[in-house]
MARBA-113499 format. One line per field, with one value per residue (C-alpha): residue number from 1; x, y, z. Coordinates in steps of 0.02 Angstrom, whole numbers. Example, Ala and Ser with C-alpha at 12.3 -4.5 7.8 and 13.67 -1.06 7.14 Angstrom:
% residues 2
num (1 2);
xx (615 684);
yy (-225 -53);
zz (390 357);
***
This chain:
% residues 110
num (1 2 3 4 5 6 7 8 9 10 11 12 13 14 15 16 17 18 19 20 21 22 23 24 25 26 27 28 29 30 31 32 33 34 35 36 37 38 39 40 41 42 43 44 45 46 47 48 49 50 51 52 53 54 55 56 57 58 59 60 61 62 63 64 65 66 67 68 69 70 71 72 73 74 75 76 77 78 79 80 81 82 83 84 85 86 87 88 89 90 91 92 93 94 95 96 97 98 99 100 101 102 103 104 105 106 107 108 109 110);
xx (-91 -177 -276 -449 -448 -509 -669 -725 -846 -1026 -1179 -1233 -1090 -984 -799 -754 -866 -759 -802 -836 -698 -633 -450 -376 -210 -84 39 142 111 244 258 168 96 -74 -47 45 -68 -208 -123 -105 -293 -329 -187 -297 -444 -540 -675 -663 -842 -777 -604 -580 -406 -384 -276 -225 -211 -144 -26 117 269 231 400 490 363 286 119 9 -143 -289 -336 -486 -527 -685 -672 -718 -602 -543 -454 -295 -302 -333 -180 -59 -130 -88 106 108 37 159 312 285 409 283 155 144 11 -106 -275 -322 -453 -638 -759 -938 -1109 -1175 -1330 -1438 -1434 -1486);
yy (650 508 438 363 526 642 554 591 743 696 794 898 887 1034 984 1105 1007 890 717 550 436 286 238 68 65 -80 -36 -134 -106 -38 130 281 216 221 397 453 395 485 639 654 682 774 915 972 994 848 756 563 489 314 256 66 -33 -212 -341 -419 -586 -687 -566 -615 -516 -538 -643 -539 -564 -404 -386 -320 -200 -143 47 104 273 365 546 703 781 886 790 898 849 658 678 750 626 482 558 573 402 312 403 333 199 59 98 -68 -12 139 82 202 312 254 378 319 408 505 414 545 693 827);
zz (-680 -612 -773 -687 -553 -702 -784 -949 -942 -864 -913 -779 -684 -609 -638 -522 -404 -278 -299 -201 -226 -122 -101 -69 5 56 203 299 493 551 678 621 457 471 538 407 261 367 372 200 175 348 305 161 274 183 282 304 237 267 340 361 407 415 406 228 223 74 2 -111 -70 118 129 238 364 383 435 277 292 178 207 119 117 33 37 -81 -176 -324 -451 -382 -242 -282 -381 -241 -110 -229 -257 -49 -18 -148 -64 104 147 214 83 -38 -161 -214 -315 -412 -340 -396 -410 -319 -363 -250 -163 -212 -334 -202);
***
């Protein structure tokens, strides 16, 4: 289990509740990537609040010349969920890094 996915108990708060986290992802560019990391969310019928890829520039580990990208993805989820997207994005063959999903506030309390 992914440690920062499940936060400690806040008052008020329905843990069975999905929650707004963002995901930042580093992926070489090759064919079928981008799709792929996408599809990991979209299969479990979660809607995209923000998607955003771009170019990373400055990367160590960028020797063998492959182009480097930053995907950043904020989406609401269960923490099971969170966890199992996490596994699928780490197994993908281009993927370079997972940061750990942060949790943002909602804007306002409804």
């Amino acid at each position: 289990m992914i440690p920062s996915a499940v936060s400690p108990s806040t008052p008020g708060r329905d843990p069975r509740q999905p929650r707004l986290c963002r995901f930042e992802i580093h992926y070489r560019n090759s064919q079928g990537t981008l799709m792929r990391l996408l599809t990991t969310a979209s299969r479990r019928g979660l809607d995209f609040e923000q998607v955003r890829a771009e170019p990373l520039a400055g990367i160590s580990g960028a020797s063998d010349g492959a182009d480097l990208y930053r995907l950043v993805i904020a989406l609401r989820a269960h923490p099971k969920h969170i966890a199992q997207m996490c596994r699928d994005w780490r197994s993908i063959v281009d993927t370079v890094e997972v940061r750990q999903p942060v949790e943002l506030e909602p804007e306002s309390a409804g």
